[in-house]
C-alpha positions in Angstrom: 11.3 14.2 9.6 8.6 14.7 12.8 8.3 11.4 14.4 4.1 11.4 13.8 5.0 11.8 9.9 7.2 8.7 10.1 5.2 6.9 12.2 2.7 7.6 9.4 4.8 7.0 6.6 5.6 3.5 8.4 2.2 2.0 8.5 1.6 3.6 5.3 4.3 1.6 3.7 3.8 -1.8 5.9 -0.4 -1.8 4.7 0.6 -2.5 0.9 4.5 -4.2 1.5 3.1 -7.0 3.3 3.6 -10.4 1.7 1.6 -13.6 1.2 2.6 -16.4 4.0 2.4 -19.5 2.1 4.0 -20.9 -0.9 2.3 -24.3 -1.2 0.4 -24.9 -4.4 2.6 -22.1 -6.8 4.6 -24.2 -9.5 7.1 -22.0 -11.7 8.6 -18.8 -10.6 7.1 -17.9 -14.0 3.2 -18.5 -13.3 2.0 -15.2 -12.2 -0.8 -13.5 -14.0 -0.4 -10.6 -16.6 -2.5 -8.7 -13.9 -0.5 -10.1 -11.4 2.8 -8.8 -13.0 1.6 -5.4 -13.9 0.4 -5.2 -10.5 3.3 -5.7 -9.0 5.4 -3.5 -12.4 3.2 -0.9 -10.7 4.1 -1.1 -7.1 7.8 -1.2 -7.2 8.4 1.2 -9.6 5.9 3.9 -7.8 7.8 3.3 -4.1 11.2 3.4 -6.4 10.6 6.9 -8.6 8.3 8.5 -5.7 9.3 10.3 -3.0 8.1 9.6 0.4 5.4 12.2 0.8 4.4 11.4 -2.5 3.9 7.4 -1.6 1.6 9.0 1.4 -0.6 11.0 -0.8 -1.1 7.8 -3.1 -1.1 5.4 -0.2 -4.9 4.7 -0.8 -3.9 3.1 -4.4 -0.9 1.6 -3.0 -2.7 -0.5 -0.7 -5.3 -1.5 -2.8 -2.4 -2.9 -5.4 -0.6 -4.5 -2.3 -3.6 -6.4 -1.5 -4.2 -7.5 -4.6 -1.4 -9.3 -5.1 -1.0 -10.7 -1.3 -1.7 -14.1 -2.6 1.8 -14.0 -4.7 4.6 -16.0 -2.4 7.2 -14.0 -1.0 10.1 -16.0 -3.6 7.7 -15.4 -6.2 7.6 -11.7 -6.0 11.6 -11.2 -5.4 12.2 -13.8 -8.8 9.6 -11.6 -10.4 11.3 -8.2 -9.4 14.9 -9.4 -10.3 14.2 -10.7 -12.9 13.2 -7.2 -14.3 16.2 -4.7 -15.4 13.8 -2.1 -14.4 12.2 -3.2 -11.4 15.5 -4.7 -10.5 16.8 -0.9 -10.4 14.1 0.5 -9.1 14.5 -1.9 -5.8 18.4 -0.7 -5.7 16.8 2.6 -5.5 14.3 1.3 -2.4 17.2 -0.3 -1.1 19.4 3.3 -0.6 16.5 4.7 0.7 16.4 3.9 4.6 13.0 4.4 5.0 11.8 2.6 2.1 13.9 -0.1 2.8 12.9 -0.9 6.4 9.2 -0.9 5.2 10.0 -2.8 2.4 12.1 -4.9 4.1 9.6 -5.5 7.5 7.0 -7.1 5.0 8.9 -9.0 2.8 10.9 -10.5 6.5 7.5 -11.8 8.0 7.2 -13.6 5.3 10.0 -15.1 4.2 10.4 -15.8 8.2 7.0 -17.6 8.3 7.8 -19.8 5.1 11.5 -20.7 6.5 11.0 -24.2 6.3 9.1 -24.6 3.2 11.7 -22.6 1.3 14.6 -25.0 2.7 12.7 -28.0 1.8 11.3 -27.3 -1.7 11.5 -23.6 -3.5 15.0 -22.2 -2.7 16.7 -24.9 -5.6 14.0 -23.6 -8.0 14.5 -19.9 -6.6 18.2 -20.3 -7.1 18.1 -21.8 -10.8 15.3 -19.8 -12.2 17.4 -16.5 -11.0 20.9 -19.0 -11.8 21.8 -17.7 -8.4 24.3 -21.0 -6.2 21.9 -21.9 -4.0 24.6 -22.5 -0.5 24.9 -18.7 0.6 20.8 -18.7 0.6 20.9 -21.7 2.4 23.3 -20.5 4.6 21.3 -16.8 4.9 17.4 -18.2 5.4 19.1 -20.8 8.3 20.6 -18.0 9.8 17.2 -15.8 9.1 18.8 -13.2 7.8 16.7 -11.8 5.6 18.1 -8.0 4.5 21.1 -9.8 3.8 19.3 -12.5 1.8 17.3 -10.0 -0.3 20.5 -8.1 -0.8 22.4 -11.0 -2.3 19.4 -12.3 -4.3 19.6 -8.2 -5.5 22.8 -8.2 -6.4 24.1 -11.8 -7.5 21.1 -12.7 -9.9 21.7 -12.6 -13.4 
């Protein structure tokens, strides 16, 4: 792929995959709006089934969905998503994509980054049940700040 197109396909892809910074004032992982939820249906399963070029020509729509739903916490999005079979697929299939998942992954890290201490102080034991995930190797992963691995294990350990 031409560097100019990835370039591109980059910004494209960071404009709507940038998360909300705050997660004061959210109560349950299960609050969010029907809107907000078939918002959010709709994002993650158009960046999983499209193809990049595809995701470009629809970027317009993309971002207006992203920003829609910027105001969702970073925890509450990911609880949301894998707590879906299907949108819990559909970000396997984001996460074998490289380029999809270093946009995907670039927004959801600046947030998760920014609301570090928060998410050690009140939402990751709430995270952890509501997804009935054991709550040490998240500890262990947002302390360390690494967040593709974190993703990755709330991806593939939550039932």
């Amino acid at each position: 792929m031409n560097f100019s197109i990835r370039r591109c396909f980059y910004h494209v892809m960071l404009s709507f995959l940038c998360f909300p910074l705050s997660l004061s004032g959210q109560g349950s992982f299960l609050t969010l709006k029907e809107w907000e939820r078939n918002t959010i249906d709709k994002l993650v399963s158009t960046i999983g089934q499209e193809r990049w070029f595809s995701l470009l020509l629809k970027s317009r729509n993309l971002n207006k969905m992203g920003n829609s739903i910027r105001h969702v916490p970073p925890l509450q999005f990911l609880a949301f998503v894998v707590s879906r079979p299907h949108l819990k697929n559909h970000l396997r299939t984001i996460s074998k994509d490289s380029l999809k998942w270093s946009s995907f992954m670039s927004g959801l890290s600046s947030s998760l980054r920014k609301d570090s201490s928060i998410m050690l102080q009140t939402k990751i034991v709430d995270f952890a049940s509501f997804l009935r995930l054991d709550p040490a190797p998240l500890y262990r992963l947002i302390h360390q700040r690494r967040w593709t691995e974190f993703t990755l294990y709330v991806l593939n350990h939550a039932r």
